[in-house]
C-alpha positions in Angstrom: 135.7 71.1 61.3 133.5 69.8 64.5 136.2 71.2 66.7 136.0 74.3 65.1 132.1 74.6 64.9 131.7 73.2 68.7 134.5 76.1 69.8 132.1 78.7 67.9 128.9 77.3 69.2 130.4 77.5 72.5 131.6 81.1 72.0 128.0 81.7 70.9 126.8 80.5 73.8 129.0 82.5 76.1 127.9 85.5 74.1 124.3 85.2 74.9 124.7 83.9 78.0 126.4 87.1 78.9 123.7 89.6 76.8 121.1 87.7 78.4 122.7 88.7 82.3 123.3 92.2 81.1 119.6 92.1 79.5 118.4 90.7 83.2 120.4 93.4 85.7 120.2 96.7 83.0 116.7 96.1 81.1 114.4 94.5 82.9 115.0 96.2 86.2 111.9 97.6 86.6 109.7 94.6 84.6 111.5 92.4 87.1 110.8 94.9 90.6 106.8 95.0 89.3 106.6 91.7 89.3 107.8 91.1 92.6 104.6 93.4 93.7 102.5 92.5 91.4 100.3 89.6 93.6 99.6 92.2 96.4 98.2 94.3 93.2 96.4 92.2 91.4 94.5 91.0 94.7 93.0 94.8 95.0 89.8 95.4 93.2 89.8 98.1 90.1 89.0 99.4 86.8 92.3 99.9 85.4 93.3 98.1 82.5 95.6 95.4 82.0 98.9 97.0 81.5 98.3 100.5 82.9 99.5 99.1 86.5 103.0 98.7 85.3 103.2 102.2 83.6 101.6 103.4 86.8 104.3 101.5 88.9 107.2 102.4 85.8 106.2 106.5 85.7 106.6 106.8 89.8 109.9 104.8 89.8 111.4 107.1 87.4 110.5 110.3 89.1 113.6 111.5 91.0 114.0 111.2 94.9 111.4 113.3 96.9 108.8 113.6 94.0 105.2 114.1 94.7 103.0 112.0 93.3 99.0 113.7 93.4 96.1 110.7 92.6 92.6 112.4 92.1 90.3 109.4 92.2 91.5 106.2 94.1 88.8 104.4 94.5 89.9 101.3 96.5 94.1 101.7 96.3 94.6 99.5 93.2 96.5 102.4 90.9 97.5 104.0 94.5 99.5 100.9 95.2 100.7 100.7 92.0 102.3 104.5 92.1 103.5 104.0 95.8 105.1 100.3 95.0 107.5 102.6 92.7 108.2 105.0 95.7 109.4 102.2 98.0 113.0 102.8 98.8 112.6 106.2 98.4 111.4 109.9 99.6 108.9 110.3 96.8 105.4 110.2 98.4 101.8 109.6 96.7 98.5 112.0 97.7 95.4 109.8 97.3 92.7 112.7 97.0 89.2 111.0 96.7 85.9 111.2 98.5 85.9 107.7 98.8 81.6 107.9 98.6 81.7 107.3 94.7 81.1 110.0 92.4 80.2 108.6 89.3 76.7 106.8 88.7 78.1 103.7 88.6 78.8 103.4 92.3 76.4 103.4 94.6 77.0 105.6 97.6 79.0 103.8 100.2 82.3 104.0 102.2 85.2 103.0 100.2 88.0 104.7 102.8 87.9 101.6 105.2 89.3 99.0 102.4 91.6 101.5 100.6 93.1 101.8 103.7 92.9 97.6 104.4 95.2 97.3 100.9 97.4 100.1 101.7 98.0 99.0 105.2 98.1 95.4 104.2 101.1 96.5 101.3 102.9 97.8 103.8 102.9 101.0 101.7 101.2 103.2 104.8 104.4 105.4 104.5 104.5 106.2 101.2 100.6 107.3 100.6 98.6 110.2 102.7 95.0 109.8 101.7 93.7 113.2 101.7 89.2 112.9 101.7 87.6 115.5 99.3 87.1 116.8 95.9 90.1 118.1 94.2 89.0 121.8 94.6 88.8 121.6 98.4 92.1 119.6 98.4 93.7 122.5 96.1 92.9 125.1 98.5 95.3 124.5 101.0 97.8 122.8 98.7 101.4 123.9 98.8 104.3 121.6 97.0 104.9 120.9 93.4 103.9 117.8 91.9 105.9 115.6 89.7 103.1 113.6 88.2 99.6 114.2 88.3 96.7 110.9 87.8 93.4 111.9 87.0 90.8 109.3 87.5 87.6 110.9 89.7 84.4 111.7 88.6 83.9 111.5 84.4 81.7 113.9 84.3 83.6 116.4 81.6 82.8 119.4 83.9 84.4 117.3 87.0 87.8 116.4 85.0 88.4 119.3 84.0 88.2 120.7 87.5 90.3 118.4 88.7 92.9 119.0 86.0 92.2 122.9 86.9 93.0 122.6 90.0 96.4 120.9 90.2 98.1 121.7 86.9 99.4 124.9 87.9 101.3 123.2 90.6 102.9 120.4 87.9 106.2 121.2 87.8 108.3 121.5 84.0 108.7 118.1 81.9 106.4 116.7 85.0 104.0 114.0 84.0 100.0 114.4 83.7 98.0 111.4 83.0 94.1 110.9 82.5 92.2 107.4 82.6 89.6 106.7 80.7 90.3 108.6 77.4 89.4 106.0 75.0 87.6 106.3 71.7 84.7 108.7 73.7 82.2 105.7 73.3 82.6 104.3 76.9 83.5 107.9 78.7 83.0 110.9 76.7 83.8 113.3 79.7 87.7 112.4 80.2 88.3 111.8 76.1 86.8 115.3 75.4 88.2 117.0 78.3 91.6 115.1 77.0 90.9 116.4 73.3 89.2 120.0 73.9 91.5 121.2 76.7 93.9 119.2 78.4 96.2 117.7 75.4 96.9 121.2 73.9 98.4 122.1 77.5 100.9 119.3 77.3 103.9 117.6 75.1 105.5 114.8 74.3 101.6 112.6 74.6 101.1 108.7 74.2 98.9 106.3 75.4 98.7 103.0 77.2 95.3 101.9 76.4 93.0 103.8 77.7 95.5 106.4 80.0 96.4 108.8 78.0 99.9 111.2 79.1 101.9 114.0 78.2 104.5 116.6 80.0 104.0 119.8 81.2 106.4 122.3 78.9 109.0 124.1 80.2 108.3 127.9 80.0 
């Protein structure tokens, strides 16, 4: 009877031993690649929330090779790194369209361009971001490539989001990602959550949420 239990428990073992190893090289792959960047991350000043730099880093590691990757609002680089950390390797590329003066009330008007490009630089991430300085409009009127995901997260004033979701969603490709920060319950931003809930969600499929980052795809035709 112990011979037979000890051969079982050992078989057991074996078992798990070998789901754990497929666990380790199939599922975690990309919980396992974020936290290998995730000390030059958290060492970057900004407001996003805990959690929404791994879907940040997750959505632009699945895009396929050569994706674009447009940022409206970077404030310092902390989701910028996040989105260009899942482009290393690759030919995907991020756009990190701010005016880097602050927009929003909160911020008093200073130069932010200087350590945004301190973090990027000191990432080593230079070739995988292009900062591009202006509103989103201004930016839009020379743009020319389609993008695969699209972060919103500039000025929260409801007429500003919705200019900058104007702006770019035309050039979202199909079953391309569009994400907005800052949705919430309306209480702490009431710009992005009814820009989210009056205009933007109706335009997209397939929505969820990770906290306050709130996504969907754009439909095929």
């Amino acid at each position: 009877m112990r011979v037979a239990l000890r051969s079982r428990f050992s078989r057991l073992r074996r078992l798990c031993r070998s789901c754990g190893h497929w666990l380790y090289e199939h599922i975690s792959a990309t919980g396992r690649a974020f936290a290998n960047v995730w000390p030059q991350i958290d060492s970057i000043k900004g407001l996003l929330v805990p959690g929404q730099e791994n879907w940040l880093f997750g959505a632009a590691r699945r895009l396929p090779d050569r994706a674009v990757i447009v940022e409206i609002g970077s404030y310092v680089g902390r989701s910028t790194c996040c989105l260009a950390y899942g482009c290393v390797g690759t030919r995907k590329h991020v756009y990190a369209i701010d005016t880097f003066n602050g927009n929003d009330a909160d911020f008093f008007e200073r130069d932010f361009f200087g350590e945004f490009t301190n973090n990027i630089e000191r990432c080593s991430l230079a070739e995988y971001v292009t900062p591009l300085i202006g509103t989103s409009a201004e930016v839009a009127g020379n743009w020319d490539r389609p993008v695969s995901l699209l972060f919103i997260d500039g000025s929260h004033v409801y007429e500003d989001v919705l200019a900058d979701f104007r702006s770019f969603f035309p050039w979202v490709v199909p079953d391309g990602i569009v994400a907005l920060h800052d949705v919430g319950d309306g209480r702490g931003w009431p710009g992005p959550f009814r820009a989210w809930h009056e205009h933007i969600k109706s335009r997209l499929t397939d929505h969820g949420t990770c906290g306050t980052l709130a996504f969907g795809t754009k439909p095929r035709q």
